[in-house]
N, C-alpha and C positions, 0 to 999 in steps of 0.2 A: 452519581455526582451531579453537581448542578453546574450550569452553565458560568458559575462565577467561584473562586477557591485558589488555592495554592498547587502549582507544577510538582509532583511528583516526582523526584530525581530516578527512585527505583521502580518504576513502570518498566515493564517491559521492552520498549524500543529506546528508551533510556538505556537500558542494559545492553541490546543490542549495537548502538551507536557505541558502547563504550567499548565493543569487544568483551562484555561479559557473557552475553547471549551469544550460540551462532543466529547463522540465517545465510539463504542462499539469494547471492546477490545477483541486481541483474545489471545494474547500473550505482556509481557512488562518486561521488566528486568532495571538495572538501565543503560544501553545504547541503547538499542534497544524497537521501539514501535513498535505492528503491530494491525491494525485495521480494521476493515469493511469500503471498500468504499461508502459512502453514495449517491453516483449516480454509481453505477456498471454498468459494462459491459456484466457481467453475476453473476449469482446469487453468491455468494461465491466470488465475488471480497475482496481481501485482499489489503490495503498498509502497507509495511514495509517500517518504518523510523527512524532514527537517535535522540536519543534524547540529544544527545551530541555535535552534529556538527552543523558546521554554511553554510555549505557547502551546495550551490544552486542548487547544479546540480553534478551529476560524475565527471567532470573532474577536478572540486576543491575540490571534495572527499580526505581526509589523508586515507592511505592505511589501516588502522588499522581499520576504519571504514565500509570503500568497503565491509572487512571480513569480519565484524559481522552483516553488510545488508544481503551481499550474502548467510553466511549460516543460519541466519533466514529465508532469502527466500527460500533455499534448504528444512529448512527442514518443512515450511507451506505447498511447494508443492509435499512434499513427502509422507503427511497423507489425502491431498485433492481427490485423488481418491477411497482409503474405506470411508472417513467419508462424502465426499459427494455423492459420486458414479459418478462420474465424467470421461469422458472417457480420458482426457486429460488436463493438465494445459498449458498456455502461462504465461510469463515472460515479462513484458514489462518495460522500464527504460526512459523518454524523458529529454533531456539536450538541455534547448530554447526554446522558443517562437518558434522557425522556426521548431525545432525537435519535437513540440506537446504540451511542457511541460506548466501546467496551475496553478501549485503550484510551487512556486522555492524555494521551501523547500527539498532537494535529497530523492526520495524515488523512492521503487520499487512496481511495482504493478503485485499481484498474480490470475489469473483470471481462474477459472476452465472452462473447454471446454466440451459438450458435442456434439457426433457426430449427425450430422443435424441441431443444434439450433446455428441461430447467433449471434454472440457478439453484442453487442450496442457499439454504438459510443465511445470513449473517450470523458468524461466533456458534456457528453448532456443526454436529457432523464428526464428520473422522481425521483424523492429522493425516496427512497427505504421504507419501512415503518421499524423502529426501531424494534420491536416486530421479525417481519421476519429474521434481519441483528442478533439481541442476539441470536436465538434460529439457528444460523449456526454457530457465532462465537461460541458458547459451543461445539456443535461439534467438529469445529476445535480445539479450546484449547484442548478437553480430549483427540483428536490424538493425540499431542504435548506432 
Protein backbone atom coordinates (compact mmCIF):
# COMPACT_ATOMS: atom_id res chain seq x y z
CA UNK A 1 0.00 0.00 0.00
CA UNK A 2 1.15 3.43 -0.58
CA UNK A 3 1.53 6.21 1.48
CA UNK A 4 -1.77 7.85 0.39
CA UNK A 5 -5.58 5.62 0.05
CA UNK A 6 -8.50 4.77 1.77
CA UNK A 7 -8.61 3.43 5.90
CA UNK A 8 -9.50 0.09 6.01
CA UNK A 9 -12.31 -0.47 8.52
CA UNK A 10 -11.41 -4.50 8.40
CA UNK A 11 -7.58 -4.33 9.15
CA UNK A 12 -6.75 -6.18 11.88
CA UNK A 13 -6.54 -3.77 14.83
CA UNK A 14 -9.63 -2.34 13.44
CA UNK A 15 -11.04 -5.75 14.44
CA UNK A 16 -9.29 -5.75 17.39
CA UNK A 17 -10.50 -2.24 18.69
CA UNK A 18 -13.81 -3.54 17.95
CA UNK A 19 -13.82 -6.49 20.10
CA UNK A 20 -13.86 -8.66 17.01
CA UNK A 21 -10.11 -9.82 17.55
CA UNK A 22 -8.64 -10.85 20.90
CA UNK A 23 -5.45 -9.41 22.15
CA UNK A 24 -3.61 -9.27 25.35
CA UNK A 25 -3.89 -5.92 26.82
CA UNK A 26 -1.52 -3.95 28.67
CA UNK A 27 -2.86 -0.71 28.83
CA UNK A 28 -6.49 0.85 27.09
CA UNK A 29 -8.35 4.09 27.84
CA UNK A 30 -11.24 5.37 25.81
CA UNK A 31 -8.65 6.54 22.94
CA UNK A 32 -5.67 4.85 23.17
CA UNK A 33 -4.99 0.93 22.97
CA UNK A 34 -1.76 -0.85 23.83
CA UNK A 35 -1.18 -4.43 23.44
CA UNK A 36 1.17 -7.40 23.10
CA UNK A 37 2.56 -8.07 19.82
CA UNK A 38 1.70 -11.48 18.77
CA UNK A 39 4.74 -12.22 16.38
CA UNK A 40 7.33 -10.04 18.50
CA UNK A 41 10.49 -8.88 17.96
CA UNK A 42 11.52 -9.44 21.30
CA UNK A 43 9.98 -10.66 24.25
CA UNK A 44 8.06 -7.63 25.66
CA UNK A 45 7.09 -6.19 22.14
CA UNK A 46 4.14 -3.73 22.83
CA UNK A 47 1.77 -1.93 20.08
CA UNK A 48 0.30 1.39 20.89
CA UNK A 49 -2.78 2.25 18.87
CA UNK A 50 -5.47 4.74 18.23
CA UNK A 51 -8.72 3.69 18.96
CA UNK A 52 -10.18 6.63 17.57
CA UNK A 53 -8.54 7.48 14.24
CA UNK A 54 -8.81 6.31 10.98
CA UNK A 55 -5.44 7.39 10.22
CA UNK A 56 -3.17 4.79 8.20
CA UNK A 57 -0.01 5.79 8.84
CA UNK A 58 1.74 9.09 10.64
CA UNK A 59 1.49 11.36 8.27
CA UNK A 60 -2.55 11.37 8.11
CA UNK A 61 -2.17 11.35 11.89
CA UNK A 62 -4.59 14.63 13.45
CA UNK A 63 -2.12 16.01 15.97
CA UNK A 64 -4.08 15.42 18.88
CA UNK A 65 -3.78 11.94 18.27
CA UNK A 66 0.26 11.84 17.55
CA UNK A 67 0.00 13.11 21.46
CA UNK A 68 -1.74 10.66 22.96
CA UNK A 69 0.25 7.63 20.91
CA UNK A 70 3.38 9.33 21.73
CA UNK A 71 2.97 9.71 25.43
CA UNK A 72 1.53 6.24 25.78
CA UNK A 73 4.49 5.20 24.13
CA UNK A 74 6.67 7.43 26.60
CA UNK A 75 5.36 6.23 29.15
CA UNK A 76 5.21 1.94 28.28
CA UNK A 77 8.85 2.62 27.55
CA UNK A 78 9.64 4.15 30.72
CA UNK A 79 8.52 1.13 33.11
CA UNK A 80 10.03 -1.52 30.42
CA UNK A 81 13.31 -1.63 32.03
CA UNK A 82 12.41 -2.54 35.93
CA UNK A 83 9.45 -4.50 34.95
CA UNK A 84 11.27 -6.35 32.48
CA UNK A 85 14.85 -5.77 33.13
CA UNK A 86 15.54 -4.75 29.95
CA UNK A 87 18.73 -3.09 29.15
CA UNK A 88 17.20 -0.78 26.61
CA UNK A 89 13.88 -0.03 24.63
CA UNK A 90 13.62 0.83 20.51
CA UNK A 91 10.69 2.77 19.26
CA UNK A 92 9.82 1.89 15.87
CA UNK A 93 6.83 3.81 13.70
CA UNK A 94 6.47 2.44 9.60
CA UNK A 95 4.42 4.64 7.19
CA UNK A 96 4.00 2.26 3.80
CA UNK A 97 4.48 -0.74 2.25
CA UNK A 98 7.85 0.70 1.12
CA UNK A 99 8.75 2.05 4.88
CA UNK A 100 7.92 -1.63 6.38
CA UNK A 101 4.42 -1.07 7.40
CA UNK A 102 2.26 -4.44 7.47
CA UNK A 103 -0.96 -3.14 9.27
CA UNK A 104 -2.14 0.28 8.10
CA UNK A 105 -3.85 0.74 11.02
CA UNK A 106 -1.05 3.91 12.61
CA UNK A 107 0.47 2.42 15.44
CA UNK A 108 3.77 2.41 17.35
CA UNK A 109 5.60 -0.49 18.31
CA UNK A 110 7.52 -0.67 21.91
CA UNK A 111 10.18 -3.43 21.70
CA UNK A 112 12.57 -4.00 24.89
CA UNK A 113 16.26 -4.58 24.02
CA UNK A 114 18.54 -6.43 25.79
CA UNK A 115 22.39 -6.23 25.31
CA UNK A 116 23.64 -9.32 23.15
CA UNK A 117 20.25 -10.80 22.27
CA UNK A 118 18.91 -9.94 18.75
CA UNK A 119 15.78 -8.61 17.67
CA UNK A 120 13.64 -10.77 15.18
CA UNK A 121 12.56 -9.54 12.11
CA UNK A 122 9.61 -7.20 11.79
CA UNK A 123 6.09 -9.40 10.73
CA UNK A 124 8.16 -12.79 10.62
CA UNK A 125 8.83 -15.55 13.05
CA UNK A 126 6.56 -17.51 15.25
CA UNK A 127 3.30 -16.37 17.20
CA UNK A 128 4.27 -16.09 20.55
CA UNK A 129 2.24 -18.30 22.95
CA UNK A 130 -0.64 -16.22 24.71
CA UNK A 131 0.04 -17.51 28.30
CA UNK A 132 3.73 -16.01 27.98
CA UNK A 133 2.40 -12.43 26.18
CA UNK A 134 -0.49 -12.12 29.64
CA UNK A 135 2.03 -12.96 32.22
CA UNK A 136 4.43 -9.71 30.76
CA UNK A 137 1.60 -7.62 29.81
CA UNK A 138 0.68 -7.63 33.88
CA UNK A 139 3.89 -6.77 34.50
CA UNK A 140 3.75 -3.96 32.18
CA UNK A 141 0.23 -2.81 33.19
CA UNK A 142 1.33 -2.74 37.25
CA UNK A 143 4.44 -0.38 36.07
CA UNK A 144 1.81 1.88 34.39
Amino acid sequence: MSLTGTYDPENVFAKIVRGELPAVKVHEDDRVLAFMDVFPQSEGHVLVISKVSHARNLIEAEPEVTTELALMTQRISAVMPAALGCDGVSVMQFNGEAGGQTVFHLHFHVIPRWTGRPMRSHGSGQMADVDELAAIAAKLSAAL
